[in-house]
C-alpha positions in Angstrom: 48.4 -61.6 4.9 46.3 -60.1 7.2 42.3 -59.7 7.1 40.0 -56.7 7.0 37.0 -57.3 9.1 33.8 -55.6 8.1 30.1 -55.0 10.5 28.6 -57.8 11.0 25.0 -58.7 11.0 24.2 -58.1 14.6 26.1 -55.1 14.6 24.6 -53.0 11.9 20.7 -54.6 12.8 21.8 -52.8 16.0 23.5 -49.3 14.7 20.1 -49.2 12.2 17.7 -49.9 15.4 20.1 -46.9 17.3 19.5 -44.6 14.5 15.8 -45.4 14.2 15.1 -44.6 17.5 17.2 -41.2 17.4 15.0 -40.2 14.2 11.7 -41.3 15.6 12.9 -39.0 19.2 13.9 -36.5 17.0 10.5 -36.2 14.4 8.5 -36.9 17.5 9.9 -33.2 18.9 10.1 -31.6 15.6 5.8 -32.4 15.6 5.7 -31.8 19.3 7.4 -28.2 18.5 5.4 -27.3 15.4 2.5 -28.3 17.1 3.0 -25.9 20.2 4.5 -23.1 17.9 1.0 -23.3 15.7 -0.8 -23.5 19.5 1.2 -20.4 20.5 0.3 -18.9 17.0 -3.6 -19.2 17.2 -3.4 -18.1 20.8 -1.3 -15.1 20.3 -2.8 -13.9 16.9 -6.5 -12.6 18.1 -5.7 -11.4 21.1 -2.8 -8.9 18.9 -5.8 -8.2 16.7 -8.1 -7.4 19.5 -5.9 -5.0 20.4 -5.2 -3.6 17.3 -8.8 -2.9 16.8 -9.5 -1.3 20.5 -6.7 0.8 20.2 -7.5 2.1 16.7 -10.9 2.9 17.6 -9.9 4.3 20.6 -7.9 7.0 18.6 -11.1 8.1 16.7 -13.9 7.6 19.0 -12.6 8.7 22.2 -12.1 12.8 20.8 -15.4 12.9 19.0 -16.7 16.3 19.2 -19.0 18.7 16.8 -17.6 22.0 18.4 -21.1 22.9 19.2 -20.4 24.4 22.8 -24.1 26.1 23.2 -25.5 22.3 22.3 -23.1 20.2 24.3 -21.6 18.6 20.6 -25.3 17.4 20.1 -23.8 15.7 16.9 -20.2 14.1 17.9 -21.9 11.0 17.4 -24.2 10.5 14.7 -27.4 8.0 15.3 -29.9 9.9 12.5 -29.8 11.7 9.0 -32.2 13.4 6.7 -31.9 13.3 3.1 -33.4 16.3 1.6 -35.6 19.5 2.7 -37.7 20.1 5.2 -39.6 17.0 5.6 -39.3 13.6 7.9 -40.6 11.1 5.2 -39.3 7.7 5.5 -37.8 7.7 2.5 -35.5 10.8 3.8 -34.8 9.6 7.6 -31.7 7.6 7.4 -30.1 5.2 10.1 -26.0 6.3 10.5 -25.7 4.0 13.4 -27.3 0.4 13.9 -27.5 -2.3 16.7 -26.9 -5.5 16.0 -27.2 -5.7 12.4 -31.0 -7.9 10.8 -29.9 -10.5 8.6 -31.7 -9.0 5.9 -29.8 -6.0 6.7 -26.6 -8.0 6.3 -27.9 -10.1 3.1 -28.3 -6.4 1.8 -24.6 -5.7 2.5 -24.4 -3.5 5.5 -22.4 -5.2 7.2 -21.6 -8.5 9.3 -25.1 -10.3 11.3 -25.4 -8.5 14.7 -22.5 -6.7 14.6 -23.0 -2.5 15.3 -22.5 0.5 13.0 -21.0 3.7 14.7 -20.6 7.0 13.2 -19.2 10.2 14.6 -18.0 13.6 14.0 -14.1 13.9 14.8 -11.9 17.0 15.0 -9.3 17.3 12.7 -7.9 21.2 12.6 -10.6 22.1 14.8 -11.4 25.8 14.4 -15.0 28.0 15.1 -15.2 30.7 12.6 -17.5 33.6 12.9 -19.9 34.2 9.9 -20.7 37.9 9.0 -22.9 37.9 6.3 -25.3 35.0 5.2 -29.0 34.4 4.4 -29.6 31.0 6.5 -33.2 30.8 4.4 -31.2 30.6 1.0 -32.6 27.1 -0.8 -30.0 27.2 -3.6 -26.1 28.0 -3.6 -25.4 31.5 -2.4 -22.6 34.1 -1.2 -21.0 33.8 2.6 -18.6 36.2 4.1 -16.7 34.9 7.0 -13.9 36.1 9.6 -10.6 34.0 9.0 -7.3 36.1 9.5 -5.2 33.2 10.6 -2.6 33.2 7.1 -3.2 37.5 7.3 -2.1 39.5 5.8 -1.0 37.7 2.9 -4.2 36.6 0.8 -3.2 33.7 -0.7 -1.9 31.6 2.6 -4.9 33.4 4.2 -7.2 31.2 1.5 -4.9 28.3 1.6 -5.5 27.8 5.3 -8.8 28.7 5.0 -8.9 26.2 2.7 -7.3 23.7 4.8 -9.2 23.8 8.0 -12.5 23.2 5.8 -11.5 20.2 4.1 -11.0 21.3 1.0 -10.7 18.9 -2.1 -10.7 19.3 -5.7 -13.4 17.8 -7.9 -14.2 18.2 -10.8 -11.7 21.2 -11.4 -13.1 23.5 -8.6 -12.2 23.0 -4.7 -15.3 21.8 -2.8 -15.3 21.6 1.3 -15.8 18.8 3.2 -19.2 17.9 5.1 -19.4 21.6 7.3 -21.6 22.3 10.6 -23.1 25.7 11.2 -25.0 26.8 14.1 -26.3 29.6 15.9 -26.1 31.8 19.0 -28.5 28.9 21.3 -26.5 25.7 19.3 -29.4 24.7 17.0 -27.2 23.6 13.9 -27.4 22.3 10.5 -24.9 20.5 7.8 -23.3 22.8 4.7 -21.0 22.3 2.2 -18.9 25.2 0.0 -18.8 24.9 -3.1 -16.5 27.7 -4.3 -13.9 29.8 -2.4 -14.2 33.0 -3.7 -11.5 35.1 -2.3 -9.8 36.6 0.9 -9.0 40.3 1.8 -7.0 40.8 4.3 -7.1 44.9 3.8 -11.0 45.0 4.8 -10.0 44.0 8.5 -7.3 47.2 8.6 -7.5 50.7 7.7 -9.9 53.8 9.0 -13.3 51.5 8.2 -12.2 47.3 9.0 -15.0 45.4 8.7 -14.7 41.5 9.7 -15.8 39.9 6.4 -12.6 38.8 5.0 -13.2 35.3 3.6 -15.7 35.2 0.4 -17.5 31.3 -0.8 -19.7 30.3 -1.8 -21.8 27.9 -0.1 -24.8 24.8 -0.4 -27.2 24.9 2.0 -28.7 21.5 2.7 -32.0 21.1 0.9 -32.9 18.7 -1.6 -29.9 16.4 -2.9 -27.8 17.4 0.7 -27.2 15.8 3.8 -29.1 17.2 6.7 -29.4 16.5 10.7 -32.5 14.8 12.0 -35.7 16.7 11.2 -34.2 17.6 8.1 -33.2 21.7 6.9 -33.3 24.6 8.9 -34.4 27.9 8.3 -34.7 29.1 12.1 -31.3 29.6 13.1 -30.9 32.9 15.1 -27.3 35.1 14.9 -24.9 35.7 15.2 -24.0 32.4 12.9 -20.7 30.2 13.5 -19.3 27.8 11.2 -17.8 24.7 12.9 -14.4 23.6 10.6 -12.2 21.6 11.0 -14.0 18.3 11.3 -14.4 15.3 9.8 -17.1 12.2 10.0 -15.9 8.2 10.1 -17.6 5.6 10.8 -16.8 2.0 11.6 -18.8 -1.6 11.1 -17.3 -5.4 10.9 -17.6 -6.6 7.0 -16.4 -9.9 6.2 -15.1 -10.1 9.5 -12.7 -7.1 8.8 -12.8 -4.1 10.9 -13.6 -1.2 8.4 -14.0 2.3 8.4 -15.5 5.2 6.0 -13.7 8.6 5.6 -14.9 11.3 3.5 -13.8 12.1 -0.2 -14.6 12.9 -3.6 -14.4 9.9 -6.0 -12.9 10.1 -9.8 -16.5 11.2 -11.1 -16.3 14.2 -8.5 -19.4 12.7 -6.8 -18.5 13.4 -2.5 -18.6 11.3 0.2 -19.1 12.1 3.4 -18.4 10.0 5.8 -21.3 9.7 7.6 -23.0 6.1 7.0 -25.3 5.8 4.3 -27.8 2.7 4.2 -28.4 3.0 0.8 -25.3 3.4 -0.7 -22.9 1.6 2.0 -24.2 -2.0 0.9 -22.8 -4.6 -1.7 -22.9 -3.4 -5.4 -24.0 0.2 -4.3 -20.7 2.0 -5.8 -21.7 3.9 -8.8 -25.3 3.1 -8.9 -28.0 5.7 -7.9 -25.8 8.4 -7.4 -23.5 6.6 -4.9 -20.2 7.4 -4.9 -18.3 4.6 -6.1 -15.4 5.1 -2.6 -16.8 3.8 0.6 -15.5 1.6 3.3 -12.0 0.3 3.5 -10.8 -2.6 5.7 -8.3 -1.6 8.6 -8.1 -4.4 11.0 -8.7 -8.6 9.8 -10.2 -11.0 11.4 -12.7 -8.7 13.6 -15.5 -11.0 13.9 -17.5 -8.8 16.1 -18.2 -4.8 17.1 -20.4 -4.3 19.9 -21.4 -0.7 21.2 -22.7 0.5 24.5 -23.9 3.7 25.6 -23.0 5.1 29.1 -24.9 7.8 30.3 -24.3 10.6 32.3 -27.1 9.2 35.0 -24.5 6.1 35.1 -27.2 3.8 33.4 -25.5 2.0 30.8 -27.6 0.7 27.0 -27.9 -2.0 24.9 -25.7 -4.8 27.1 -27.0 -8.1 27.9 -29.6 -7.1 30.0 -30.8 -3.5 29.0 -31.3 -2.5 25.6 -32.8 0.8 23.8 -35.8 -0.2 22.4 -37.3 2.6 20.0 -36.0 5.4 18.1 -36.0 9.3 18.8 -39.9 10.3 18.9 -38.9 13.0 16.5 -38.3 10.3 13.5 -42.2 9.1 13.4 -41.8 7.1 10.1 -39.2 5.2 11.5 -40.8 2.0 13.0 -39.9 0.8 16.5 -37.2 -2.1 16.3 -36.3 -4.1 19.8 -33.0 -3.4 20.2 -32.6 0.0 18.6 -29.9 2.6 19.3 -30.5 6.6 21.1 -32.3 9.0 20.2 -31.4 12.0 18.4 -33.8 15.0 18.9 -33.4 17.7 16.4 -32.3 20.5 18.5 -35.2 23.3 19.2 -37.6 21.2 19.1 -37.8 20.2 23.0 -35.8 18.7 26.1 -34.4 16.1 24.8 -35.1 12.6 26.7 -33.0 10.3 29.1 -31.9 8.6 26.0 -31.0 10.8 23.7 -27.3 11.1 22.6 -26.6 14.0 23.9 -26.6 12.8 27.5 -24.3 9.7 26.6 -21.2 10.6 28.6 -19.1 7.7 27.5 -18.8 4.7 25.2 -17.9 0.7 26.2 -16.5 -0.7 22.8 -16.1 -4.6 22.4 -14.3 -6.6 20.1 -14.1 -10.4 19.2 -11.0 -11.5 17.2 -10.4 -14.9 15.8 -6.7 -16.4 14.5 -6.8 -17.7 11.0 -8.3 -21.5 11.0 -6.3 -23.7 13.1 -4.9 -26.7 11.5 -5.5 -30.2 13.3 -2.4 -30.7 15.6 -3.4 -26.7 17.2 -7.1 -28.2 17.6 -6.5 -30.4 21.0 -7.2 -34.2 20.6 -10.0 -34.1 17.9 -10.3 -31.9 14.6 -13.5 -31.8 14.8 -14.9 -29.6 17.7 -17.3 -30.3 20.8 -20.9 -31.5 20.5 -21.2 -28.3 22.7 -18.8 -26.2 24.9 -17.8 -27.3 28.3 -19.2 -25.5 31.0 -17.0 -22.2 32.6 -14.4 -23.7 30.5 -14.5 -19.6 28.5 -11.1 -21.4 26.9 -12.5 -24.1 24.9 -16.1 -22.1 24.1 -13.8 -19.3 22.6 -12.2 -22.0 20.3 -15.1 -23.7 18.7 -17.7 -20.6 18.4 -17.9 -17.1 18.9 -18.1 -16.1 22.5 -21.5 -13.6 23.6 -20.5 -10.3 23.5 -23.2 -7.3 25.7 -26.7 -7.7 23.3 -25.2 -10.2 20.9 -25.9 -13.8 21.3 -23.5 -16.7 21.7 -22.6 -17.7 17.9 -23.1 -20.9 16.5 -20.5 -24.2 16.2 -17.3 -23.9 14.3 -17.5 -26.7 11.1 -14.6 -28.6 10.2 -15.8 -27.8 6.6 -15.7 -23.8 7.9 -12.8 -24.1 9.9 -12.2 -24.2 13.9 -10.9 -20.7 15.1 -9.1 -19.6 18.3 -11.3 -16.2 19.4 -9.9 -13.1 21.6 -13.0 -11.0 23.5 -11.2 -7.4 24.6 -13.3 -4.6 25.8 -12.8 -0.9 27.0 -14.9 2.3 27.9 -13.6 5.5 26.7 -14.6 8.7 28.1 -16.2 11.2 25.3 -13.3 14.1 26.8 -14.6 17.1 24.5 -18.3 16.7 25.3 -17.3 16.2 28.7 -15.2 19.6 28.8 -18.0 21.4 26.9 -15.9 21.5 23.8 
């Protein structure tokens, strides 16, 4: 009979040892791979962020324009509002735009600690439309006649465009405009709203006696309860009168280190919102309270950790970077107290040359953004979970891992915690020509 030989002792001691070293190779590159895949991960995922937040801000803050040709746009970007009439209290003067956030300002909601706040006027369906008849003293709602023909001669497309180039929304029942500019023959400009659209005629600009007045609304001037420029309410505008349509105010901050940005609207309690930045409504648990509308800010880019500003000038001077920084507010906004570190002027316009500072000689902005990755788990950390006692030296790598890198006027940020998280950080920065106040338009 013959025998059947098994493995012996030796030999399967061996074929276990064989396959114990294949499965300790093959683990060993499996960790090796997830390790460098997680590496490649946290490197690649703030610098795509940084870039997502550069380029979407590029789209808005690059066109910024108020149509104001006589003024030079004196309000594409937005430092300073007054709330109410005629009066510069400090209870009326409101910041739109900040640099580098307090921490009291940020315990209060505005935003992230030294971040910056930018708000500008952007054009939408951009359009200057003539105003015939108008009483620029009226306090209180009143009648306006203006020249619109584009949807002539067919009334009801002639009001639906109309309608449409001012922003028009519906709240409670009744279609209200947007946040409007108006102006006059030497630029001097103030904010108004409509509040009813009356009609259009399209026969009054034909026949033996046309007359221009073809649009009817009914507007808001901006006195008490209504947005106003700096200085607050005009009453000394001189005609012929233009309305400036077609526009629309954003602005952009870093909130729980999301990118975020504030569009106008009317919320379901028909209370609007422009969307011009708002101090005391634009803060944690302001919806709803005070007669804040209860929309606001919504993120648009995560994991922004930082939103840096600075202001090029047309002498080439450049503001609030590392080494030069504005240091007071416009001198036309007394009850505002000087704060290191504060953004341009905004002179009210007609009330004097404005200075060096002011916005409207800002030719250009430099916008900055930090991104981080999500926080790294230990094997995309290097050698240790825990991070350095401090950075190395030049090495902008390893300092851009473990803290937040300095970006123009804002200070190197503190250690990462393992208890926190460590984070990978991308710093991306561009300057974008202001094109329409540069062409005038």
């Amino acid at each position: 009979m013959k025998r059947h030989r098994g493995f012996t002792l030796i030999e399967a001691l061996v074929s276990i040892l064989i396959l114990s070293v294949v499965m300790i190779v093959a683990l060993t590159l499996l960790v090796s791979m997830r390790s460098f895949a997680a590496k490649q991960q946290a490197f690649t995922a703030p610098r795509q962020t940084a870039r997502a937040g550069i380029d979407y801000l590029s789209f808005f803050l690059a066109g910024a324009a108020d149509l104001n040709v006589e003024a030079g746009n004196p309000n594409a970007l937005v430092m300073w509002t007054t709330y109410g009439d005629n009066n510069t209290s400090a209870g009326d003067v409101r910041q739109a735009s900040y640099n580098n956030l307090s921490a009291a300002q940020a315990a209060d909601g505005l935003g992230d600690e030294g971040t910056d706040i930018i708000t500008i006027s952007i054009p939408t369906t951009p359009v200057r439309i003539p105003i015939i008849t108008w009483n620029p003293l009226a306090v209180s709602s009143g009648p306006m006649a203006v020249n619109f023909t584009a949807g002539c001669p067919d009334d009801v497309r002639n009001l639906a465009l109309f309608k449409q180039v001012t922003g028009a929304t519906t709240a409670g029942g009744t279609d209200v405009s947007g946040l409007l500019t108006v102006q006059d023959s030497v630029g001097r400009w103030r904010y108004l709203r409509i509040t009813g659209y009356t009609s259009s005629t399209c026969t009054r600009s034909t026949g033996a006696n046309p007359t221009l007045d073809v649009i009817d609304i009914q507007t808001i001037a901006g006195n008490a309860n209504q947005l106003n420029p700096p200085g607050g309410w005009r009453e000394d505008l001189i005609p012929p009168y233009t309305m400036n349509a077609g526009l629309d105010f954003t602005s952009f901050r870093v909130r729980n280190r999301n990118l975020e940005q504030k569009t106008s609207g009317v919320d379901a309690g028909g209370v609007y919102s422009p969307g011009v930045f708002d101090p005391n409504c634009d803060k944690e648990h302001a919806a709803g309270a005070g007669g804040c509308p209860t929309i606001g800010f919504t993120p648009v880019v995560e994991n922004v950790e930082d939103l840096q500003v600075a202001y090029v000038y047309r002498d080439g001077t450049i503001w609030n970077t590392a080494n030069r920084l504005l240091s007071a507010p416009p001198v036309s906004l007394p009850p505002v107290a000087a704060t290191a570190g504060g953004i341009p002027g905004q002179v009210p316009s007609g009330t004097g040359a404005p200075l060096s500072t002011d916005i409207t000689n800002v030719r250009a902005l430099r916008i900055s953004v930090i991104a981080r990755s999500n926080p790294l788990d230990i094997g995309a950390r290097g050698l240790s979970a825990a991070p350095p006692a401090a950075p190395v030296p030049g090495d902008i790598r390893r300092e851009g891992i473990y803290r937040r890198p300095a970006l123009e006027d804002h200070a190197l940020g503190p250690l990462d915690t393992v208890a926190t998280g460590v984070f990978d950080r991308y710093r991306l920065t561009t300057t974008l020509i202001l094109r329409n106040r540069m062409l005038g338009f």
